[in-house]
N, C-alpha and C positions, 0 to 999 in steps of 0.2 A: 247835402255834402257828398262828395267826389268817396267814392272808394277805389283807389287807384292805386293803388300801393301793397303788395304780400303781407308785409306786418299789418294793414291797417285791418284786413280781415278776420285779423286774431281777436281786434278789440273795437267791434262795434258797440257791443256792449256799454263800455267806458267811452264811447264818443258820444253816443245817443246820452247818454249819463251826464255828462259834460255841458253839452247842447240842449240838456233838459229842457229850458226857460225858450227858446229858440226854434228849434229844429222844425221841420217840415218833414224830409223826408232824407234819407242816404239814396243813393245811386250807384249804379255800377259803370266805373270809367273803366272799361275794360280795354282801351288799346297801355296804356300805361301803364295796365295791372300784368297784361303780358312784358312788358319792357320790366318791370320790378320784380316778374318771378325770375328773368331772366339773370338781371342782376343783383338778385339774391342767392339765387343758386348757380351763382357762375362756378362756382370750382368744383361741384359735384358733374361728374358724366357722366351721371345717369338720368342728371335733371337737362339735359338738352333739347331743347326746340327742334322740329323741322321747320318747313317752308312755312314763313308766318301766312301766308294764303290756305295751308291748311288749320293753321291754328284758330279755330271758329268755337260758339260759345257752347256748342254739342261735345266739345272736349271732357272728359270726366273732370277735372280741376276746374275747368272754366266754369262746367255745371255746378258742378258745387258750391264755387262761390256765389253764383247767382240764388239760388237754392236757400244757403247761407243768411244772404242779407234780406232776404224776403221773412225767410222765419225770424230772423233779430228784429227786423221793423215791426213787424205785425206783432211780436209777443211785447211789442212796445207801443204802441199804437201809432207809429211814422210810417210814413208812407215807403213802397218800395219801387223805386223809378229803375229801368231798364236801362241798357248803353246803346251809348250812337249807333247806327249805321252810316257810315262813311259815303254809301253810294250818291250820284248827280245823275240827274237825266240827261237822257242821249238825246238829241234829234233822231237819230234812228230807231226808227219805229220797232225793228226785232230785237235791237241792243235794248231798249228802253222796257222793251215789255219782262226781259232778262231782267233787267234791275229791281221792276216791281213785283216780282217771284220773289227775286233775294230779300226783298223788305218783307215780302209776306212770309216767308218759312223762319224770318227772324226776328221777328215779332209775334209772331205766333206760338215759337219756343217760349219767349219772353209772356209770354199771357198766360199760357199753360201751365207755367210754374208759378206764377201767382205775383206777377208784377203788376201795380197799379197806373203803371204809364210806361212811356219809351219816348225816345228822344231820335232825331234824324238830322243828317249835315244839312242837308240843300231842303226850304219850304215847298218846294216842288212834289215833295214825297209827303206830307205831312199828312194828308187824306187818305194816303195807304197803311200808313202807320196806323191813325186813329180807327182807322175801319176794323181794323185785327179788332182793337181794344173795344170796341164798340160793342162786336160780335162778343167777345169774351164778358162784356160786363152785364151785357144786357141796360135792366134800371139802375145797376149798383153805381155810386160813383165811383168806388175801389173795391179792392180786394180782400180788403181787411179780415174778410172771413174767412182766406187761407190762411189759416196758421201753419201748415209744415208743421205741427207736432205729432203727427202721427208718422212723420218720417224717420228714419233709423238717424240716429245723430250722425249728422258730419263731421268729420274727425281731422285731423289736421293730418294726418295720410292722402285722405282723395283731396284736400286743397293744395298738397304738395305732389302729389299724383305724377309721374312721367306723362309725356303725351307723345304717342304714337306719332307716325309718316314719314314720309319721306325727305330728304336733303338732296335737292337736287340744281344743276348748274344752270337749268333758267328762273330757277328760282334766287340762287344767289346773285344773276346778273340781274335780276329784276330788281333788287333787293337795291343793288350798287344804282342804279341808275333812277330809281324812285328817291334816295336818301341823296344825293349829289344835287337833284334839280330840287326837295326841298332846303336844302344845306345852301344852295347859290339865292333859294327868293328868301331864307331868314337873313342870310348876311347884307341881302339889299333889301330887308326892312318887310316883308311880308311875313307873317307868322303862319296865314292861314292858304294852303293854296290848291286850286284842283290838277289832279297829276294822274293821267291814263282813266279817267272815270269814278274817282276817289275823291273826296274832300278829306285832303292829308293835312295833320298838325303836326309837331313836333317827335310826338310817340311811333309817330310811322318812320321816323327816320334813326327814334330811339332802338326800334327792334331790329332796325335790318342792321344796323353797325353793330348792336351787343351782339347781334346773335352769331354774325360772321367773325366776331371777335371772339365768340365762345367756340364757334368749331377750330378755328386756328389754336385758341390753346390747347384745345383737347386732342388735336389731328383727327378728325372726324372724317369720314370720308363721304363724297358724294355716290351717287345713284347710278353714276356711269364709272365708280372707283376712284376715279381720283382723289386726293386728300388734299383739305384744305391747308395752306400755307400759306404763310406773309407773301409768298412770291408769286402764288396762283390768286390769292387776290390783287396784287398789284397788278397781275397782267390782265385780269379781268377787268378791272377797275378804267386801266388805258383804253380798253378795246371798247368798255362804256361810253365812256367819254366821248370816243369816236362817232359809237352810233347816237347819243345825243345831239350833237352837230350837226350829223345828217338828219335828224329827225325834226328840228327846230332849223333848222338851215344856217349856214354861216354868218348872218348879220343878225339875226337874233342872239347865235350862241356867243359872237363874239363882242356883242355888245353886254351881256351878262358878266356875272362873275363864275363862273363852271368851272373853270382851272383852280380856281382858289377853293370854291367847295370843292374840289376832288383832292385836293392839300390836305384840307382839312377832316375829309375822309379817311385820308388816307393815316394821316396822323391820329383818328379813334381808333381805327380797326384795327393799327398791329400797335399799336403802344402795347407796354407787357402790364400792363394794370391797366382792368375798364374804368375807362372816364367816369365820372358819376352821372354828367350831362351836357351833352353834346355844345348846348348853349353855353357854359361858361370858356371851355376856350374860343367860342364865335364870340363872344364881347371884342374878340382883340378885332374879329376883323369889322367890326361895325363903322360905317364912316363916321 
């Protein structure tokens, strides 16, 4: 089972309990787990995100929960499975060998703490993943011998933890132009789709709207001073658009629906209440 959710890390406990007859293992969905710290503590401003490309799972909260669900599996005897990596292989030979560094320094995190597997987007990586695991387990077939009881108890402090870095404005136009081209392939029926070297689902489009919705309410400022506002994302948002079009070229882009996701963009990011999820006012635009 998915642990994706702020609250749900409060009570593995009672899930594992529940799932008693069942269960296999918990898991850490940590792109949605970022979108649900986000909005859960949206009205506090001091629980604000930076760039989610720095939010990675060496974050102290991020640690923690991973930390977390390994000591609750194990002191239970289920297994403790690691989160995706998003990455896809390049054709290019230097990008490609870049990706399988990022697989390796993040799964390698993930074995160190005492995770029994890990999970990858694209079967292409699947061999670098297991290799980590492999090296980490030796003969064992899991981990179960980490128990994390000798660790200082985690506290609902460092799983609520602030997380340091930067806010910055190619990081918000990154943010706009990743969520726009996932938001135009959900509304024409794709859920799952690869976008600049990422295999993005839903939650990558969840974090870049809450989280440009959360610096707008709080007027947060960026890294070159400017302050976020309804009206510097809108004009961000246009100027996206733009480079979309030219990046996909005019008969791709206008055979798509882009205008309508950037509508609908644009209608999560300043509404004065976040959305819960982004997918229920896309049902309307479903054909």
């Amino acid at each position: 089972m998915l642990i994706e959710t702020l609250p749900a890390v409060f009570e593995m406990n009672e899930i594992l309990h529940s799932l008693k007859d069942h269960i296999v293992a918990l898991n850490c969905g940590r792109w949605d787990y970022i979108f649900s710290y986000i909005k859960t503590l949206r009205n506090y401003p001091d629980r604000i995100l930076p760039d989610r490309q720095v939010v990675t799972m060496d974050k102290p909260f991020l640690n923690a929960y991973s930390r977390l669900l390994i000591r609750t599996c194990h002191r239970r005897g289920a297994l403790a499975m690691g989160g995706m990596s998003a990455f896809i292989p390049s054709k290019d030979p230097e990008k490609n060998a870049w990706v399988l560094d990022k697989i390796q320094a993040d799964k390698q995190l993930e074995a160190n703490n005492g995770h029994d597997g890990s999970w990858v987007a694209h079967p292409g990586l699947a061999d670098t993943a297991r290799a980590v695991f492999d090296l980490a387990l030796g003969e064992k077939p899991n981990q179960l011998d980490i128990s994390r009881e000798q660790d200082a108890p985690i506290t609902a402090e460092e799983l609520l933890a602030p997380c340091e870095g930067d806010r910055t404005e190619d990081g918000m136009r990154h943010n706009i132009r990743v969520a726009v081209q996932y938001i135009e392939a959900w509304i024409s029926g794709n859920g799952c789709v690869p976008i600049y070297g990422l295999m993005e689902d839903a939650a990558t489009a969840e974090i870049s709207r809450a989280s440009i919705w959360q610096w707008i309410k709080h007027g947060k400022d960026l890294s070159n001073g400017k302050t976020v506002t309804k009206a510097l994302f809108e004009q961000f948002l246009e100027e996206e658009i733009s480079v979309l079009e030219q990046e996909l070229g005019s008969e791709r882009f206008n055979a798509g629906r882009y205008k309508e996701a950037g509508e609908l963009m644009n209608r999560l990011t300043t509404s004065d209440e976040l959305t819960g999820f982004l997918t229920l006012p896309g049902y309307e635009y479903l054909p």
